[in-house]
KOLZA-384395 format. One record per atom (N, C-alpha, C): atom name; x, y, z; residue in three letters. Coordinates in Angstrom, 1 decimal, always signed. Each point is the difference from the previous one (the first is absolute). Example, Ala and Ser with C-alpha at 12.3 -4.5 7.8 and 13.67 -1.06 7.14 Angstrom:
REM KOLZA-384395
<atomo N px +13.2 py -5.7 pz +7.8 residuo Ala> .
<atomo CA px -0.9 py +1.2 pz +0.0 residuo Ala> .
<atomo C px +0.9 py +1.2 pz +0.0 residuo Ala> .
<atomo N px -0.4 py +1.1 pz -0.7 residuo Ser> .
<atomo CA px +0.9 py +1.1 pz +0.0 residuo Ser> .
<atomo C px -0.8 py +1.1 pz +0.8 residuo Ser> .
REM end
This chain:
REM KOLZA-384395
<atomo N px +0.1 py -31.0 pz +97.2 residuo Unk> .
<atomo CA px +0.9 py +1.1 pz +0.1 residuo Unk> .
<atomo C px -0.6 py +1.1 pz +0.9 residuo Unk> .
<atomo N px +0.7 py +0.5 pz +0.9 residuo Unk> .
<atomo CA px -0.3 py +1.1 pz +0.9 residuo Unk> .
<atomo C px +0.1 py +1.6 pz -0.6 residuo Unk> .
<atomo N px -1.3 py +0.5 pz +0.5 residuo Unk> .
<atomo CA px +0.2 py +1.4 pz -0.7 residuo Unk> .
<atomo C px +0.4 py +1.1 pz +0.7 residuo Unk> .
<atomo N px +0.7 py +0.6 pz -0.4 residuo Unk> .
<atomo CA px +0.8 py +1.2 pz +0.3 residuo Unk> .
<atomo C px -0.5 py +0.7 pz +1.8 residuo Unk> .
<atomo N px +0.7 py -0.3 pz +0.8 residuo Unk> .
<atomo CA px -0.4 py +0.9 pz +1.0 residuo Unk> .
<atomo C px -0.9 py -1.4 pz +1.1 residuo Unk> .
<atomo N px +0.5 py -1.4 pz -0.7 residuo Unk> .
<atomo CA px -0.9 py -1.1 pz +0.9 residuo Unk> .
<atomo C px +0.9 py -0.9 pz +0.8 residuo Unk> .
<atomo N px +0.0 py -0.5 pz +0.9 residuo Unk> .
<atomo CA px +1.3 py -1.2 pz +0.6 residuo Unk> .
<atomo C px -1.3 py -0.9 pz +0.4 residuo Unk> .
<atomo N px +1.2 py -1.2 pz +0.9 residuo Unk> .
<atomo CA px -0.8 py -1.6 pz +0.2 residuo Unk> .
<atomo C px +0.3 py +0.5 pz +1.5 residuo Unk> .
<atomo N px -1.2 py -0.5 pz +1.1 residuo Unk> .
<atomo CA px +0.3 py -0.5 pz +1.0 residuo Unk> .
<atomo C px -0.5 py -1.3 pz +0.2 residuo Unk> .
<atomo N px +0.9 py +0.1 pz +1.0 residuo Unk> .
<atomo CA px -0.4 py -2.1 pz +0.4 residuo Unk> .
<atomo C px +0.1 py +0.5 pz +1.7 residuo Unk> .
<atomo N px -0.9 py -1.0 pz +0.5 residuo Unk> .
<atomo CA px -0.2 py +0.0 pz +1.5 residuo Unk> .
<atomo C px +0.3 py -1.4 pz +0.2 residuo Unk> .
<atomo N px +0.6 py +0.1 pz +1.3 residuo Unk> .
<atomo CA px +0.4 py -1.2 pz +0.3 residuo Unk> .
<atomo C px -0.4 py -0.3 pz +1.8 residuo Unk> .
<atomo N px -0.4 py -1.4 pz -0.1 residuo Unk> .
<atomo CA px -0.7 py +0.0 pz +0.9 residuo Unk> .
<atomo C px -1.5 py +0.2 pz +0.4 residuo Unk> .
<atomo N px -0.6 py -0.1 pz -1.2 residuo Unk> .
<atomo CA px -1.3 py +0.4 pz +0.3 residuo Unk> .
<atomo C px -0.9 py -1.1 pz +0.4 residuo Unk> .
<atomo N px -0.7 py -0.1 pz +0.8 residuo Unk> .
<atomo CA px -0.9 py -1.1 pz +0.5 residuo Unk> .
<atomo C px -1.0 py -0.7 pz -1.4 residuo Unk> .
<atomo N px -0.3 py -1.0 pz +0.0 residuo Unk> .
<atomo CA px -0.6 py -1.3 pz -1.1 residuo Unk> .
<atomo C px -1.6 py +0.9 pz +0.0 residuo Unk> .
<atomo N px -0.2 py -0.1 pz +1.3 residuo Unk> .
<atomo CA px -1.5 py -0.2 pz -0.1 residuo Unk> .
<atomo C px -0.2 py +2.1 pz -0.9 residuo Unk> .
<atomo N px +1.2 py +0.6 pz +0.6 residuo Unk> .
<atomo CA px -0.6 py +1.7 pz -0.3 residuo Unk> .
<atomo C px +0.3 py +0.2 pz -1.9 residuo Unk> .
<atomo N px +0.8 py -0.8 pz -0.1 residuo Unk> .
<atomo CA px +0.7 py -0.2 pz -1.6 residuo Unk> .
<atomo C px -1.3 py -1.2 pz -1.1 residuo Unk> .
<atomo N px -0.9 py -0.3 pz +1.1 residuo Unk> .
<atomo CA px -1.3 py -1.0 pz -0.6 residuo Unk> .
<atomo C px -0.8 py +1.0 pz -0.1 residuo Unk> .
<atomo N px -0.2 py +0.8 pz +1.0 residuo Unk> .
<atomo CA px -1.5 py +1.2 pz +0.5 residuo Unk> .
<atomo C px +0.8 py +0.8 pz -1.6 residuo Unk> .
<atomo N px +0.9 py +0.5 pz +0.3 residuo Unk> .
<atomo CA px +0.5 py +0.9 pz -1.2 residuo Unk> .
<atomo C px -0.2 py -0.8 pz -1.6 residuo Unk> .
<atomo N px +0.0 py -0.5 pz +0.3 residuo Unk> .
<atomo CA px -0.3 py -0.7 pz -1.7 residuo Unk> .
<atomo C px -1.4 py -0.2 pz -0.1 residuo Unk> .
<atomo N px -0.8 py -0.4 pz +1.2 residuo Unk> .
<atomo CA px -1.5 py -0.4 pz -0.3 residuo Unk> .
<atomo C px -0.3 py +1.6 pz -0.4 residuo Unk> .
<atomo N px +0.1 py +1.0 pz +0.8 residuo Unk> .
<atomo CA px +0.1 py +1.2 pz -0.5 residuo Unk> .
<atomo C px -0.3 py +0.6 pz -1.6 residuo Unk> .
<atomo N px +1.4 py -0.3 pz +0.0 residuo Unk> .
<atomo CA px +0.4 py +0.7 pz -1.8 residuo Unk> .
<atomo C px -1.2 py -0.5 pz -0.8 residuo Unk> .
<atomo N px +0.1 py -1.8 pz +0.0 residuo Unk> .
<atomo CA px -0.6 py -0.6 pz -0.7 residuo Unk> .
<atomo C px -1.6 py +0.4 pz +0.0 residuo Unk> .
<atomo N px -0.7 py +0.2 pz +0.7 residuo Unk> .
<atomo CA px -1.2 py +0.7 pz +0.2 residuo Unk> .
<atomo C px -0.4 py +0.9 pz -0.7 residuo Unk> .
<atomo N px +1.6 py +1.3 pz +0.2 residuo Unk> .
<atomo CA px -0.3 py +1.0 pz -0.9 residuo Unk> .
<atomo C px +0.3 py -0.2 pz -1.2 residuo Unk> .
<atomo N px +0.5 py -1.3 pz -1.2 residuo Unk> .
<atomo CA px +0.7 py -0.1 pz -1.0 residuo Unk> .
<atomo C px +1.1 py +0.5 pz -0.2 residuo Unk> .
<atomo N px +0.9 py +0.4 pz +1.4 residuo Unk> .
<atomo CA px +1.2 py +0.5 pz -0.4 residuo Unk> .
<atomo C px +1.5 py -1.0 pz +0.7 residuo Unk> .
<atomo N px +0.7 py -0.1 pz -0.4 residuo Unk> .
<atomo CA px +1.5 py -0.7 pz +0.2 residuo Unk> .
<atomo C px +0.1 py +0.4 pz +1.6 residuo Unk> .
<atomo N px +0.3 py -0.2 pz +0.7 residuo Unk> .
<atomo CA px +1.1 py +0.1 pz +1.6 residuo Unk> .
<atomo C px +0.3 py +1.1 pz -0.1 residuo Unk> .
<atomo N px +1.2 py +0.1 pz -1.0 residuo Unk> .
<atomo CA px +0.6 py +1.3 pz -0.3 residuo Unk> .
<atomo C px -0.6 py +1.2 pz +0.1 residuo Unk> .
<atomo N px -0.9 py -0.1 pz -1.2 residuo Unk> .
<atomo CA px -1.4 py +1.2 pz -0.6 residuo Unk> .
<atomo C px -0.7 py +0.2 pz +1.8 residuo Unk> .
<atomo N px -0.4 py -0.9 pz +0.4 residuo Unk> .
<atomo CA px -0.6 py +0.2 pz +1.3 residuo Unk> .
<atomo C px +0.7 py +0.5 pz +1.2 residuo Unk> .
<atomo N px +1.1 py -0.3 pz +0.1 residuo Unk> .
<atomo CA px +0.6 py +0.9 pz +1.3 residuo Unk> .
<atomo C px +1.1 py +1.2 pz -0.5 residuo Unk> .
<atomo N px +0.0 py +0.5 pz -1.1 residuo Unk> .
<atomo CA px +0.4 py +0.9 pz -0.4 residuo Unk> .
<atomo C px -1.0 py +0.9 pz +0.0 residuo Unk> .
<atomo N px -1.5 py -0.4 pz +0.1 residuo Unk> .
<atomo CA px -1.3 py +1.1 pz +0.0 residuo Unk> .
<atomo C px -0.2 py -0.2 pz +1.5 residuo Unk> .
<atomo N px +0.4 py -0.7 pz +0.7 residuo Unk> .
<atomo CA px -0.2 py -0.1 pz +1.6 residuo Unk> .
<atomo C px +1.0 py +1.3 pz +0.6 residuo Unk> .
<atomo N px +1.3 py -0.4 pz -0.6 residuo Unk> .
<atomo CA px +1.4 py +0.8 pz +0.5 residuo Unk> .
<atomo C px -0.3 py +1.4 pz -0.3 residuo Unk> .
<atomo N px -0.5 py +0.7 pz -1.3 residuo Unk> .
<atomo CA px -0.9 py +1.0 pz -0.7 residuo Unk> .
<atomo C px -0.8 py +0.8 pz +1.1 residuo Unk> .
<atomo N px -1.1 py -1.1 pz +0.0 residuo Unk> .
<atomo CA px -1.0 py +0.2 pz +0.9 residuo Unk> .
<atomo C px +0.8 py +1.1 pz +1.7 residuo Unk> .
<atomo N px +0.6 py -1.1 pz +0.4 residuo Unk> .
<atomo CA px +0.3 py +0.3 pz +1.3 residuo Unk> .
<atomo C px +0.9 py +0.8 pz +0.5 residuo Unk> .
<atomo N px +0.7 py +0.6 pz -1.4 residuo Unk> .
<atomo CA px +1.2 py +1.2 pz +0.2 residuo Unk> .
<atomo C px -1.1 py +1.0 pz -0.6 residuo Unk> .
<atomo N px -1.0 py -0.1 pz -0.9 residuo Unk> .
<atomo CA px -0.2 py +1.0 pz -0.3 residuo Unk> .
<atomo C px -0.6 py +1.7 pz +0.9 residuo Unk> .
<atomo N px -0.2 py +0.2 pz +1.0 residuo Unk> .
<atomo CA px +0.0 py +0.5 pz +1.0 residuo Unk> .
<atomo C px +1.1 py -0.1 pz +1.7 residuo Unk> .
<atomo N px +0.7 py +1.2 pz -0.1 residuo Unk> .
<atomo CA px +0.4 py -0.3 pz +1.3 residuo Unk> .
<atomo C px -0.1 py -0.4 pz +1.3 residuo Unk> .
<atomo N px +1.1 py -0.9 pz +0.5 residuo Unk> .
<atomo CA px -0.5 py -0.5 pz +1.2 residuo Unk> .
<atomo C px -0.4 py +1.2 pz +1.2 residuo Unk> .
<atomo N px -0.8 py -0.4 pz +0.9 residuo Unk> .
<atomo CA px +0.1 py +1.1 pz +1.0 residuo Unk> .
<atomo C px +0.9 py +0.7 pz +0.7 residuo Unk> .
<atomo N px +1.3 py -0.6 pz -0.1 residuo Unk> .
<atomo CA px +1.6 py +0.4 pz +0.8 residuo Unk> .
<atomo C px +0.0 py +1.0 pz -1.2 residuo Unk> .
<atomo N px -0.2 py +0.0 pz -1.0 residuo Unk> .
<atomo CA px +0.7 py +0.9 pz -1.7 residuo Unk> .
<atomo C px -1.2 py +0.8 pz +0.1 residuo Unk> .
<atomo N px -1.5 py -0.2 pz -0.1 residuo Unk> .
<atomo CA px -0.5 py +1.3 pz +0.3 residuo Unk> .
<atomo C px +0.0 py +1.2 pz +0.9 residuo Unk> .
<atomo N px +0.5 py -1.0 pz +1.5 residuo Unk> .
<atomo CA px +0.4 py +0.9 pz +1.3 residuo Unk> .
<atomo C px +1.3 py +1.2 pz -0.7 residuo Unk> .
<atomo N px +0.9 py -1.1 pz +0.0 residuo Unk> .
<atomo CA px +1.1 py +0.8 pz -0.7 residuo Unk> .
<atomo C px -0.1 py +1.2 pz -0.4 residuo Unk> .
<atomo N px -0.6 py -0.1 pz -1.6 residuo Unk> .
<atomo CA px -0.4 py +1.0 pz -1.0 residuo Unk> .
<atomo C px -0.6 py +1.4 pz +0.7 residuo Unk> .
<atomo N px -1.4 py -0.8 pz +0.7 residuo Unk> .
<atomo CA px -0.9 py +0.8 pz +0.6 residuo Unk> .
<atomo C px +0.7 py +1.3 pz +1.4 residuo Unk> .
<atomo N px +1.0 py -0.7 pz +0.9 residuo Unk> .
<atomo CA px +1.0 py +0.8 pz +0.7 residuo Unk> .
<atomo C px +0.7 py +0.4 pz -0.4 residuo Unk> .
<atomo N px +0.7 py -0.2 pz -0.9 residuo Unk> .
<atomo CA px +1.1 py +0.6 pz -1.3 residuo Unk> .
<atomo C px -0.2 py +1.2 pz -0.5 residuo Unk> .
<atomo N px -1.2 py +0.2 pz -0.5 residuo Unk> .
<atomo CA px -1.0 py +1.5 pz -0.7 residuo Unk> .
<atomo C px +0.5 py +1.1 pz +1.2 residuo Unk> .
<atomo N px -1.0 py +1.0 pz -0.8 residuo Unk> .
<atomo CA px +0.1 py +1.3 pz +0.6 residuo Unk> .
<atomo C px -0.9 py -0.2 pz +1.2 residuo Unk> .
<atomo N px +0.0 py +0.7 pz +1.0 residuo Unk> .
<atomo CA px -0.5 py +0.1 pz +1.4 residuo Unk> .
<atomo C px -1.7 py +1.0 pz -1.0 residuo Unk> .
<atomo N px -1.0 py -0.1 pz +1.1 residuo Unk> .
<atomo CA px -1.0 py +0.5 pz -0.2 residuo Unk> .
<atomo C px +0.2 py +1.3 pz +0.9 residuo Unk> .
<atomo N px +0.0 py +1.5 pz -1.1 residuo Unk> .
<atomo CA px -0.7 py +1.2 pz +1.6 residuo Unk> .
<atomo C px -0.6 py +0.3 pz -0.2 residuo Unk> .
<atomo N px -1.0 py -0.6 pz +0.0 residuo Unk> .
<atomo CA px -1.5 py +0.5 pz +0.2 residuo Unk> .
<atomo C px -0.2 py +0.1 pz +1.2 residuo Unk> .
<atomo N px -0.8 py +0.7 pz +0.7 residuo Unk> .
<atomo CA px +0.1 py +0.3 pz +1.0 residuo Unk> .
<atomo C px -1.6 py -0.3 pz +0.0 residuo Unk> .
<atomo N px -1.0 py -0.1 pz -0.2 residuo Unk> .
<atomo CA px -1.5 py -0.5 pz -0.2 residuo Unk> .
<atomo C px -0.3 py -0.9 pz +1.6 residuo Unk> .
<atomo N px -0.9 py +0.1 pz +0.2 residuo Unk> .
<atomo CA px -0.4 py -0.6 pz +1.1 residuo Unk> .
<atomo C px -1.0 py -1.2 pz -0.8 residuo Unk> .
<atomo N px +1.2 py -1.0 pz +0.7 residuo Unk> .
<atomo CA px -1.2 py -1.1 pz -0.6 residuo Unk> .
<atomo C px -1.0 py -0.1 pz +0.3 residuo Unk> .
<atomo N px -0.9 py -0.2 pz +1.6 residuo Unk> .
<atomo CA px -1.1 py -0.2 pz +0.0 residuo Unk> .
<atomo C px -1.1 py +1.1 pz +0.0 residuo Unk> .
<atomo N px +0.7 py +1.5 pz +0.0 residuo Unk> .
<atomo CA px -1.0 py +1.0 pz -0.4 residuo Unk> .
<atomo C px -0.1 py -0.3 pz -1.7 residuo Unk> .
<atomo N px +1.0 py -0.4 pz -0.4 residuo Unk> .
<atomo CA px -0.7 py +0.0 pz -1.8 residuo Unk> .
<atomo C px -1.2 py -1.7 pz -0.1 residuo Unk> .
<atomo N px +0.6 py -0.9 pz +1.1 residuo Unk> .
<atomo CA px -1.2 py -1.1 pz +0.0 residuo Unk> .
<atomo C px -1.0 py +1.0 pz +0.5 residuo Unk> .
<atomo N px -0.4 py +0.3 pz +1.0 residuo Unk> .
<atomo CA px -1.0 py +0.8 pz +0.6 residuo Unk> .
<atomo C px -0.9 py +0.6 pz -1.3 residuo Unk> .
<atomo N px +0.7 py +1.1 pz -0.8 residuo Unk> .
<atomo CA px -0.4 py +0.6 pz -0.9 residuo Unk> .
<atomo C px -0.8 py -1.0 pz -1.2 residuo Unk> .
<atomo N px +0.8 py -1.1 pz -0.5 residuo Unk> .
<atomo CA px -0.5 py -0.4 pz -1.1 residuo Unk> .
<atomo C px -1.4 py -0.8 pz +0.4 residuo Unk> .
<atomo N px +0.2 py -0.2 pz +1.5 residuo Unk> .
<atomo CA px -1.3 py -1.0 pz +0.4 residuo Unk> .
<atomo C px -1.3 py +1.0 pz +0.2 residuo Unk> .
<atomo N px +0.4 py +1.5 pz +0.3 residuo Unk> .
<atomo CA px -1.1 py +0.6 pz +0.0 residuo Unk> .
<atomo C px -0.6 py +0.4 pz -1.5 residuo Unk> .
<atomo N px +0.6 py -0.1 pz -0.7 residuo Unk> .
<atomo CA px +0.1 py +0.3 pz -1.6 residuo Unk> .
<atomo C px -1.0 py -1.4 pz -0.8 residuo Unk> .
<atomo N px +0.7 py -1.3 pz +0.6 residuo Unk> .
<atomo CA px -0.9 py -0.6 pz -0.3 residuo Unk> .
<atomo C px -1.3 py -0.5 pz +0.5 residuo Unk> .
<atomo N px -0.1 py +0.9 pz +1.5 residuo Unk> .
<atomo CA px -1.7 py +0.1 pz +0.6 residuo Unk> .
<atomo C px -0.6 py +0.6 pz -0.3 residuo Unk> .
<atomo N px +0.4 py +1.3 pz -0.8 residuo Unk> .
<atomo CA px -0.8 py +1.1 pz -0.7 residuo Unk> .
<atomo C px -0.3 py -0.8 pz -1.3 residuo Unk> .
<atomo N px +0.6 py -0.4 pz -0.9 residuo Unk> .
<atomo CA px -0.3 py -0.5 pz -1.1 residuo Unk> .
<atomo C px -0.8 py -1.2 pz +0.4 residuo Unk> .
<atomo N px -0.3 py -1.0 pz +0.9 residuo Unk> .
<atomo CA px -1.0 py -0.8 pz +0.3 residuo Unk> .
<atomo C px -1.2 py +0.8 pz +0.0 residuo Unk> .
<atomo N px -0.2 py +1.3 pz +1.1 residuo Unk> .
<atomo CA px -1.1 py +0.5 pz +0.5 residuo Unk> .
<atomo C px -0.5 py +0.4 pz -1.3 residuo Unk> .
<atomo N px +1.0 py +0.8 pz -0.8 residuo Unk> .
<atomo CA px -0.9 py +0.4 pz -1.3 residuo Unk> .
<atomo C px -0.3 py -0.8 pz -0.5 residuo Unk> .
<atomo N px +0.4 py -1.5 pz -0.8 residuo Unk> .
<atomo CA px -0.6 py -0.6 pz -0.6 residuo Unk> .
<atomo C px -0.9 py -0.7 pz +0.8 residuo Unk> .
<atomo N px -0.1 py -0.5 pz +1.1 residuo Unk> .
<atomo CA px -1.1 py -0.8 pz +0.4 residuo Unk> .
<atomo C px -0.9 py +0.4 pz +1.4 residuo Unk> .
<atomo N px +0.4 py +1.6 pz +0.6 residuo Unk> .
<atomo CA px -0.8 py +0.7 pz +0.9 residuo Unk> .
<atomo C px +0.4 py -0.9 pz +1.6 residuo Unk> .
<atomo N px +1.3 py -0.8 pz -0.4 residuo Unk> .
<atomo CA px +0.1 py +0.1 pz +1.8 residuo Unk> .
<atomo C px +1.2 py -0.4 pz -0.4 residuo Unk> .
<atomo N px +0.6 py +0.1 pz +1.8 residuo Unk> .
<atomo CA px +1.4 py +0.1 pz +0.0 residuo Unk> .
<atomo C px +0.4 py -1.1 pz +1.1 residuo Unk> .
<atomo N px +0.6 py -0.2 pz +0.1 residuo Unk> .
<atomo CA px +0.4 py -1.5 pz +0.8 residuo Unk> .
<atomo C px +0.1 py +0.5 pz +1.1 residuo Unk> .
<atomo N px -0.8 py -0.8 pz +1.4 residuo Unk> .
<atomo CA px -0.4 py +0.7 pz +0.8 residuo Unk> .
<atomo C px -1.1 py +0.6 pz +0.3 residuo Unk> .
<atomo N px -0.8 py +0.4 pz -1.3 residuo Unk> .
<atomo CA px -1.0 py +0.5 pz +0.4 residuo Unk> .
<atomo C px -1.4 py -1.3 pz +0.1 residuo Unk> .
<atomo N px -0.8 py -0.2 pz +0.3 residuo Unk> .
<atomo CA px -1.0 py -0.6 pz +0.1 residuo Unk> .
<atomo C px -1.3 py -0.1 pz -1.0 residuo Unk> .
<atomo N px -0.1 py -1.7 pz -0.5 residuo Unk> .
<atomo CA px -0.7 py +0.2 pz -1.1 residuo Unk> .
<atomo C px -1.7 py +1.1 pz +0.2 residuo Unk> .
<atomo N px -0.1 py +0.2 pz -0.8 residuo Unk> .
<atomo CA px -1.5 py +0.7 pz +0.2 residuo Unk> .
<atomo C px -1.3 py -1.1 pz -0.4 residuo Unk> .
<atomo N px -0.6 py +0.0 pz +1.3 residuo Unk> .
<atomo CA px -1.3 py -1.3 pz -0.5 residuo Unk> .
<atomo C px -0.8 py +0.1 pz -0.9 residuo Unk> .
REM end
């Protein structure tokens, strides 16, 4: 008996040898066909495709920030040469001391 909120699909036409790979599958993991490509089908919707991220992602609000990207890269890389120099007394670029 099916539970609330479940239907049957059937595919038709599916190749022997991919309907053999799919069962050696299941069976490996101790689970039925079914059990297995219902955790496959799971699996593969569970994040959107890239066309549905695009989407979403152009969909949103527009960014106005107005920030300069590569003066804030600039900044964080000087940020993290000062934090090298302090902890370890040189800064990339500089020349080991013999």
């Amino acid at each position: 008996m099916k539970k609330r909120g479940q239907t049957d699909l059937q595919i038709r036409g599916l190749p022997v040898a991919l309907r053999d790979k799919v069962r050696r599958r299941a069976k490996r993991k101790g689970q039925t066909m079914s059990q297995y490509l219902i955790e496959v089908l799971e699996r593969e919707h569970a994040r959107p495709t890239l066309d549905e991220w695009l989407d979403e992602i152009l969909s949103g609000p527009r960014s106005r920030s107005t920030m300069d990207v590569g003066q804030a890269v600039r900044e964080a890389r000087e940020e993290r040469e000062e934090q090298l120099a302090a902890n370890f007394g040189r800064v990339r670029g500089d020349r080991a001391r013999p």
